[in-house]
matplotlib code that plots the C-alpha trace (Angstrom):
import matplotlib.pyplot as plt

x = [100.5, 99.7, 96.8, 99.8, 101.4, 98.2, 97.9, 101.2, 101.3, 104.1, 102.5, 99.9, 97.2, 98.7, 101.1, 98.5, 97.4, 100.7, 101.8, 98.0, 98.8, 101.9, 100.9, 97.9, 100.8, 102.8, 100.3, 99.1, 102.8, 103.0, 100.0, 101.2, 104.6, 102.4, 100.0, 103.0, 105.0, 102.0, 101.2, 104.6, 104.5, 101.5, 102.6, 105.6, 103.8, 101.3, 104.4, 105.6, 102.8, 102.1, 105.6, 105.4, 101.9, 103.2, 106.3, 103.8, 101.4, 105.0, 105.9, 102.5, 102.4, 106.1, 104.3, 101.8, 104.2, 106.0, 102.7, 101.7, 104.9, 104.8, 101.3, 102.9, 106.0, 105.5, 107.8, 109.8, 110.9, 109.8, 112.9, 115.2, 114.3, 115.5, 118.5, 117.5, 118.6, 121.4, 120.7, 119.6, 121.6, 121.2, 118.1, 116.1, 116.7, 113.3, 114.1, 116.3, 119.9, 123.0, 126.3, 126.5, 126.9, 129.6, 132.0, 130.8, 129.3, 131.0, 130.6, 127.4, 125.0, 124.0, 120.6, 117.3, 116.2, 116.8, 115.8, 112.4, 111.8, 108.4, 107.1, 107.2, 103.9, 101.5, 104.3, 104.5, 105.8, 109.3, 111.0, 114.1, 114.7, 114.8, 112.1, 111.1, 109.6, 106.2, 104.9, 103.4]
y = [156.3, 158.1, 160.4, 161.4, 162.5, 164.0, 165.8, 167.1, 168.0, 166.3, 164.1, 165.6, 163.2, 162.5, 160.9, 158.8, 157.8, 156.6, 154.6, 153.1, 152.3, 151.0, 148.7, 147.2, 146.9, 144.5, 142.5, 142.0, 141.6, 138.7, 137.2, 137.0, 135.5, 133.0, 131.7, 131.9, 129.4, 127.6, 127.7, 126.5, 123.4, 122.3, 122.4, 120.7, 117.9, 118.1, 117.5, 114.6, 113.2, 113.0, 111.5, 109.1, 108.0, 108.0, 105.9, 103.4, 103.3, 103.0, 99.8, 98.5, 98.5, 97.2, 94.0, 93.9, 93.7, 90.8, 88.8, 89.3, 88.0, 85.2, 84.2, 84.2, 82.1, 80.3, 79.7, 78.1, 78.1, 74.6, 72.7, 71.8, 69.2, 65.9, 65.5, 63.2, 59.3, 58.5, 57.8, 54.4, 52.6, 49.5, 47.4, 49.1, 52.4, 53.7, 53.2, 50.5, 50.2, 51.4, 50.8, 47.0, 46.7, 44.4, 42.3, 40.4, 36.8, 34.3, 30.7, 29.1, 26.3, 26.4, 27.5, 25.3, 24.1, 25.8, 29.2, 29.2, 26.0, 24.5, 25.4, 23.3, 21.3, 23.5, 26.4, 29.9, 30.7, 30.8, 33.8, 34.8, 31.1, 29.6, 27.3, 28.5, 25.9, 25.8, 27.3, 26.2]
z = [147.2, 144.0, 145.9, 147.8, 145.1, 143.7, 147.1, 147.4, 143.5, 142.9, 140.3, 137.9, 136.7, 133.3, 135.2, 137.6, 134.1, 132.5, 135.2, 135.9, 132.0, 132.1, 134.8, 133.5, 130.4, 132.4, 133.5, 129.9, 128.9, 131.6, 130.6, 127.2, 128.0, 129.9, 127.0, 124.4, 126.9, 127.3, 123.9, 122.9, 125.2, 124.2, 120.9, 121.4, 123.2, 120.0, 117.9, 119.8, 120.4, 116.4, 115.8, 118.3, 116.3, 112.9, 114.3, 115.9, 112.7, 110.3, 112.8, 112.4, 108.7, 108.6, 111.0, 108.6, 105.7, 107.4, 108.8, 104.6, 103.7, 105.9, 104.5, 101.2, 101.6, 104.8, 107.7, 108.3, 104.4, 102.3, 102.5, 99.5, 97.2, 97.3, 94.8, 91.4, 91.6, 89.4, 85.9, 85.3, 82.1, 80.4, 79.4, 82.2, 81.5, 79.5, 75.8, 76.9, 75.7, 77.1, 77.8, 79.3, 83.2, 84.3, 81.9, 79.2, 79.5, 77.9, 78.7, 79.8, 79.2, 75.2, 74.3, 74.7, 71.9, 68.1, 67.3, 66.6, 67.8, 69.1, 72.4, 75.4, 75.7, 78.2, 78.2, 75.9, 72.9, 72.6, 73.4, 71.2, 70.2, 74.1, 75.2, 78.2, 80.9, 81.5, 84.8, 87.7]

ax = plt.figure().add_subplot(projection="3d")
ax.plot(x, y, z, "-o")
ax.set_aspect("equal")
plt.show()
């Protein structure tokens, strides 16, 4: 088509030249357009592609951080301690003493034998002035 135009000097050969030039033009304009898009994808996959990772390694640390707590305080959680037994009065508490349990005695058999008396024969001492009986 252009050596047409050459032949029938309509077109000179600065003009063959500019639009040989501003083809070749377009074609590297296209093929620019085409690596930046590419270029841009990629890079957008790249990008996703990282925050999907650091998302993944962020919930693997956090289940680390939980498996290391769990190692620490156990699970299912110790249970609750058993509450104290009342507090024990009276002669049996330790120290002894108290306030007395129950009303007071009054009545009763009078005490064997006299304060300080002698022991029973094959028995103990006496104990706070009562004989008490030999064992066995």
């Amino acid at each position: 088509m252009l050596l047409l135009l050459l032949l029938a000097r309509i077109a000179s050969l600065s003009h063959v030249v500019v639009l040989l030039i501003a083809s070749s033009m377009v074609l590297v304009f296209v093929a620019l357009v085409v690596v930046a898009t590419v270029a841009i994808v990629l890079l957008h996959h790249l990008l996703a592609l990282l925050l999907l990772l650091s998302l993944m390694m962020l919930r693997l640390l956090l289940l680390l951080l939980l498996l290391l707590l769990l190692a620490l305080y156990g699970w299912p959680p110790p249970p609750a301690p058993k509450p104290l037994p009342p507090p024990i009065w009276g002669a049996w508490a330790p120290g002894g003493g108290g306030p007395p349990i129950g009303p007071p005695v009054t009545g009763g058999p009078p005490p064997i034998g006299p304060p300080g008396g002698t022991p029973a024969p094959g028995g103990p001492p006496p104990i706070g002035g009562i004989m008490k009986p030999p064992c066995g």
